[in-house]
C-alpha positions as CSV (number, residue, x, y, z in Angstrom):
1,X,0.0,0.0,0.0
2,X,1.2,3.1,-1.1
3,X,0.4,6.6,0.1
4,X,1.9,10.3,-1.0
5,X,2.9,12.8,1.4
6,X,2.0,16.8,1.4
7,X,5.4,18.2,2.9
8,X,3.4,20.5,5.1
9,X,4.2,20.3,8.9
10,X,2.5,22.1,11.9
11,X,4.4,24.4,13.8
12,X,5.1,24.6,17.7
13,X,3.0,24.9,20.1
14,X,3.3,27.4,22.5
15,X,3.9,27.1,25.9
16,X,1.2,27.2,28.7
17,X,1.2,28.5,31.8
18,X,0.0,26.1,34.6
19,X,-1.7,27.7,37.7
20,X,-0.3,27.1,41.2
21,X,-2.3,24.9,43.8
22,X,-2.6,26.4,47.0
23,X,-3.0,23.4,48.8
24,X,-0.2,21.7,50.9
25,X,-0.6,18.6,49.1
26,X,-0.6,20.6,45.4
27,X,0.8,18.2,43.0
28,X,5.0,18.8,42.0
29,X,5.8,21.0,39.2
30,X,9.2,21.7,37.3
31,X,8.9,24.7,34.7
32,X,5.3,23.9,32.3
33,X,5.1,20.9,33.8
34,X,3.5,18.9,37.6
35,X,3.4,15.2,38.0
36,X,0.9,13.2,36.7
37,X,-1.5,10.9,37.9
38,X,-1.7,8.7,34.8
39,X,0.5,5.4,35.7
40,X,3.5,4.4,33.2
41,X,1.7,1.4,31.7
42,X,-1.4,3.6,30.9
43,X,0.5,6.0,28.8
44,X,3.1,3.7,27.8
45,X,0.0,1.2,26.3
46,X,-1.4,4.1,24.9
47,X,1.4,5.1,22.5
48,X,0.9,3.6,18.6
49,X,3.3,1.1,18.5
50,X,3.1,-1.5,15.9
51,X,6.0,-4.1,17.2
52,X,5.1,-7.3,15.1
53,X,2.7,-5.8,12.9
54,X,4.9,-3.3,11.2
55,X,7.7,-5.0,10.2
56,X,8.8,-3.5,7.0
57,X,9.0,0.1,5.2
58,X,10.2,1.2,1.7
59,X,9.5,4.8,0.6
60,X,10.8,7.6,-0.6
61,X,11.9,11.5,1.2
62,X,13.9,14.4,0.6
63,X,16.5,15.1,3.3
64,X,17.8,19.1,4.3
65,X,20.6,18.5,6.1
66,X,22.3,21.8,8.2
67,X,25.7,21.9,9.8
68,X,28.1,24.2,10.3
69,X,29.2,26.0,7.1
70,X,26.9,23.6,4.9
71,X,23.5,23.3,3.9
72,X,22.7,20.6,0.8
73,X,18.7,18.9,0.0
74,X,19.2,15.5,-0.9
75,X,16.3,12.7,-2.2
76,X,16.4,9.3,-0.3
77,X,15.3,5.8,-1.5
78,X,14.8,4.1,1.5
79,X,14.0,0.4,2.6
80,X,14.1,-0.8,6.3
81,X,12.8,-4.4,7.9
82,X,13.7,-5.3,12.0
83,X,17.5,-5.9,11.7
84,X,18.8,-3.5,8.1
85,X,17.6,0.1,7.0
86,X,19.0,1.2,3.6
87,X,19.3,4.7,2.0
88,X,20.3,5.3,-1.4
89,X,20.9,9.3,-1.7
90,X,20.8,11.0,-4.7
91,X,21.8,15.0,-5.2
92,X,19.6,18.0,-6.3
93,X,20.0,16.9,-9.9
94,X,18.9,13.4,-9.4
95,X,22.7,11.5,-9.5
96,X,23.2,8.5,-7.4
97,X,25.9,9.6,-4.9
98,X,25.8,7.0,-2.5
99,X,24.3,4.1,-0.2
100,X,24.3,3.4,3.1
101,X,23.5,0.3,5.0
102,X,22.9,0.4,8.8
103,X,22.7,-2.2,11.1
104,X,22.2,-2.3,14.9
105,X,25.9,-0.5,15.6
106,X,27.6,0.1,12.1
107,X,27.1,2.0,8.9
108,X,28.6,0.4,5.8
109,X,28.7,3.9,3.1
110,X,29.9,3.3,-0.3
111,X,30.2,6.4,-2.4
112,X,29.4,5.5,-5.6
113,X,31.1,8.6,-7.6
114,X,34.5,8.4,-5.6
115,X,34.1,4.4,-5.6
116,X,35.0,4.1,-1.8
117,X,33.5,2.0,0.5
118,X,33.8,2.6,4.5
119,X,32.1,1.4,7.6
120,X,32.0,3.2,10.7
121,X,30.2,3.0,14.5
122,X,26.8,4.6,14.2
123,X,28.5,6.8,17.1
124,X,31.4,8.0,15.1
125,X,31.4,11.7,14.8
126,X,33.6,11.7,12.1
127,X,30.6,11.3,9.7
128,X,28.6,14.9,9.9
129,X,26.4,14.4,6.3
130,X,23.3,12.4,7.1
131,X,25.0,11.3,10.2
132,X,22.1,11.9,12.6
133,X,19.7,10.3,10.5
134,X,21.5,7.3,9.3
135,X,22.2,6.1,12.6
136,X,18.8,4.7,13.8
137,X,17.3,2.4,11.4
138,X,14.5,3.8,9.3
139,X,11.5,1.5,11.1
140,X,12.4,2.2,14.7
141,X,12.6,6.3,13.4
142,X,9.1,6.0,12.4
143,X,7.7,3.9,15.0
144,X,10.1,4.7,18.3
145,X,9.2,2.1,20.7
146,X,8.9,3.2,24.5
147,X,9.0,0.0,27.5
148,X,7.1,1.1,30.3
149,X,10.4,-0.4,32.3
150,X,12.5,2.6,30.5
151,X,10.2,4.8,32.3
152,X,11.1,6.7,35.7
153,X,8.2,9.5,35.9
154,X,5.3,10.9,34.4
155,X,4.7,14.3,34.6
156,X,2.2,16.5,32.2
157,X,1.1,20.2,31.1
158,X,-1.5,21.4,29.4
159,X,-0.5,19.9,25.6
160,X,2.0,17.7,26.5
161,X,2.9,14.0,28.6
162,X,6.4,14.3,29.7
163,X,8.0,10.1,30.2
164,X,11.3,10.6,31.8
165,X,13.5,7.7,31.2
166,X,15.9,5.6,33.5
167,X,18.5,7.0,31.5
168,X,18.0,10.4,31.0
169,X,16.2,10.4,28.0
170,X,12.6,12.4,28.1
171,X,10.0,11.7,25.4
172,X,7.1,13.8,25.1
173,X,3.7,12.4,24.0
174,X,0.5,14.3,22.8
175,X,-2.2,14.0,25.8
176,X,-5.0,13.5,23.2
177,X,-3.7,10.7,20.5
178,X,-1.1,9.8,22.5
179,X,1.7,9.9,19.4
180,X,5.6,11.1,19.6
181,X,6.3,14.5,19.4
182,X,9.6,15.0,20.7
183,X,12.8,12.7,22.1
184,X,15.2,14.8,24.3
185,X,18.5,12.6,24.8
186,X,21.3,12.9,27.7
187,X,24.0,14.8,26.4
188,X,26.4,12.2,28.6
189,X,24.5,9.3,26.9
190,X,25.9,7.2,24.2
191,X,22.9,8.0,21.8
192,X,23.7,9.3,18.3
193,X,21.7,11.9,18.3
194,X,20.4,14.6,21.0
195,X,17.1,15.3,20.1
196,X,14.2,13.5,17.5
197,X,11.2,15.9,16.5
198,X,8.2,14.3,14.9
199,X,5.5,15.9,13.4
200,X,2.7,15.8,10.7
201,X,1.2,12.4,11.7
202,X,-0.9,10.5,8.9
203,X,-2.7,7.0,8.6
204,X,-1.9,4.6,6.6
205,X,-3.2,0.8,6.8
206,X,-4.1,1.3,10.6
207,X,-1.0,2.8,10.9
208,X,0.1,6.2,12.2
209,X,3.1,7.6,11.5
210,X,5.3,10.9,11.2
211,X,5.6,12.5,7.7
212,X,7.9,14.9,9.2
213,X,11.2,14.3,11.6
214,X,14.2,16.1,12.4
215,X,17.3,14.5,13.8
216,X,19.6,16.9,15.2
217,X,23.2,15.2,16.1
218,X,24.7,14.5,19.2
219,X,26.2,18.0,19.6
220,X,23.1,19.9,18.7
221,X,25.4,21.5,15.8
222,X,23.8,20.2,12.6
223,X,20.4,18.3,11.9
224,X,18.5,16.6,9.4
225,X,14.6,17.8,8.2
226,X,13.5,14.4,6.9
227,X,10.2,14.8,4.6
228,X,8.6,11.5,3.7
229,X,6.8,12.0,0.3
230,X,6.0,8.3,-0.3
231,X,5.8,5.2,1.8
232,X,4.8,1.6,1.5
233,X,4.3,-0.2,4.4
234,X,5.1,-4.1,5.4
235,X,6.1,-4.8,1.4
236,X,6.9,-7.9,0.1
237,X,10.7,-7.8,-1.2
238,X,13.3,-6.0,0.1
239,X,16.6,-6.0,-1.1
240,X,19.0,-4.8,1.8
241,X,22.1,-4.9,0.9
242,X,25.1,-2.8,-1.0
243,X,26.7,-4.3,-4.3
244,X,30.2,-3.3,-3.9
245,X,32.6,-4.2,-7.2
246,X,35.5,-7.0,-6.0
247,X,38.3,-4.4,-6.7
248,X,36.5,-2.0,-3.5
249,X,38.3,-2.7,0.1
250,X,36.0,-1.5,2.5
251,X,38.0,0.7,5.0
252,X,36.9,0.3,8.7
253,X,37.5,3.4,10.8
């Protein structure tokens, strides 16, 4: 089943002000936001996950990637299943520059136009280009899984559920349809990136998913706008995997 995209995208909402109790037993509030009563498992249950149902994605996006003295728009081929997520990039003008294959802690890249292949720690900062978005395979992007044993706290405002995580982490969750709109990362963790933004949620074969996320890099210094303009979800045939000629060594840095 395919679908098409509008790159459209809704912008932020603003922040609330929450009114003070004036019990002695008012509820705990940091900045927008006071500890819930909903339990873990409620909200955690709530969230759209599709573990076992959605197993697969192919589609296609165009990728704005910002870092420090660059900025480049790129179109993506992508296919993902459980294990393997692969992105074949081409440039404004529509030539194949590249693939890359991730898997659950590497990133095999082979750059088609300088015939060089390399694979690298989905941590390495070495890699800026595409980086942040090539580092967390394409299905877990669009459907990021929450356990409700991550979870250390719920707390709440007025447009948003705050999960704060065993690990640092805080993921934000819409209080009405329950979906992802923001990932905040440690900045001592060991995750790739610092913070995921999804937005622009759309249905497709009971499923609901972002048509709009940005990945911004461990650093906060560059980021990736990912725009899905087609997807097809739970195909048939994938075909995951790089065809590097014989002659190619592939350099591991």
């Amino acid at each position: 089943m395919i679908f098409k995209f509008r790159n459209s995208f809704f912008g932020v909402m603003g922040l609330v002000l929450l009114l003070s109790a004036c019990s002695t037993s008012r509820p705990v509030t940091e900045g927008d936001f006071r500890r819930s009563d909903l339990s873990k498992k409620e909200v955690v249950n709530s969230i759209p996950g599709y573990e076992g149902k959605l197993t697969s994605v192919e589609g296609k996006g165009r990728a704005v990637v910002s870092e420090p003295g660059n900025s480049d728009r790129v179109t993506i081929d992508f296919e993902a299943n459980e294990e393997l997520s692969l992105l074949t990039i081409q440039n404004r003008i529509g030539i194949e520059g590249g693939q890359m294959l991730v898997d659950s802690d590497s990133i095999l890249i082979y750059n088609r136009m300088d015939k060089v292949a390399q694979k690298i720690s989905i941590y390495d900062g070495r890699m800026t280009t595409l980086n942040e978005l090539a580092s967390i395979n394409v299905l877990d992007l669009l459907n990021y899984k929450i356990e409700e044993d991550q979870v250390r706290s719920v707390f709440e405002s007025n447009n948003s559920i705050q999960l704060r995580l065993r690990n640092g982490a805080q993921v934000f969750v819409h209080p009405e349809n329950r979906t992802v709109q923001r990932v905040e990362q440690n900045r001592r963790g060991q995750a790739p990136y610092s913070r995921i933004i999804y937005e622009s949620y759309g249905e497709l074969g009971g499923f609901t998913l972002p048509r709009k996320i940005t990945i911004f890099s461990s650093d906060g210094n560059s980021r990736v706008v990912f725009l899905i303009r087609s997807l097809n979800v739970n195909p048939d045939d994938l075909n995951l995997q790089i065809n590097i000629p014989d002659n190619i060594t592939i350099q591991r840095l």
